[in-house]
C-alpha positions in Angstrom: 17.5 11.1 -6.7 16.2 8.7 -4.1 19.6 6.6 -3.3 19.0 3.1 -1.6 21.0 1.3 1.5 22.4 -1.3 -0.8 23.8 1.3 -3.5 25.2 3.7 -0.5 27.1 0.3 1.1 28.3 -0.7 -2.1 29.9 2.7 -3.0 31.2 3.2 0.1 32.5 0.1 0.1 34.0 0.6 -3.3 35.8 3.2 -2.4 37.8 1.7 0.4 38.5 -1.5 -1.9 37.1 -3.4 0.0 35.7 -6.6 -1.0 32.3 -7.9 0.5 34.5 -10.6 2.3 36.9 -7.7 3.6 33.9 -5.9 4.8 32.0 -8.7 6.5 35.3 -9.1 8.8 35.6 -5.7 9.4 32.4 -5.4 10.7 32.1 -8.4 12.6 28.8 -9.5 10.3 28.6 -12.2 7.6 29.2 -12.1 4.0 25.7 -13.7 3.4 24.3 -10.3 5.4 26.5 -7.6 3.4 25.5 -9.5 0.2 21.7 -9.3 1.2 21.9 -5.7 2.4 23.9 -5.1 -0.9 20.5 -6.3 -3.3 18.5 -5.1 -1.2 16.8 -8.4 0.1 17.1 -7.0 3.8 15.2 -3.7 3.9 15.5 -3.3 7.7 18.7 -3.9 9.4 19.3 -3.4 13.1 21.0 -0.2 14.4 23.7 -2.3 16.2 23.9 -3.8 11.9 24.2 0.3 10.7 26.5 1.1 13.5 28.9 -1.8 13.0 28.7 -0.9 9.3 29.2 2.5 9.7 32.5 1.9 11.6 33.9 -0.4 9.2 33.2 1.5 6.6 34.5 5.1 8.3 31.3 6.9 7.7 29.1 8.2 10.1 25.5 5.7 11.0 23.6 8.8 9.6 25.4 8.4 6.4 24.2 5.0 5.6 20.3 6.3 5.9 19.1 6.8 2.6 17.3 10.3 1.8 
């Protein structure tokens, strides 16, 4: 089952409770990005984007890269 970058966000997000909004200022990025990344619509994001997602969401960068 091929997972994407947008479902993998969302679910970790989910899981903290986190609203987009919570997220976006956790992360230091905007809600407009975490949305986008979310659907989909931004199919390559930066590292320094992964990393700071990564961190704010307490996963590893390696777990955010879909197999």
């Amino acid at each position: 089952m091929e997972t994407s970058l947008g479902s993998l966000i969302r679910s970790y997000r989910q899981s903290l409770d986190l609203s987009r909004a919570q997220l976006a200022q956790k992360a230091g990025l905007s809600i407009p990005l975490i949305q986008k990344l979310e659907q989909g619509a931004t199919a390559n994001p930066r590292l320094e984007t992964l990393r700071k997602l990564a961190k704010a969401l307490e996963v590893e960068t390696v777990d955010l890269v879909p197999e």
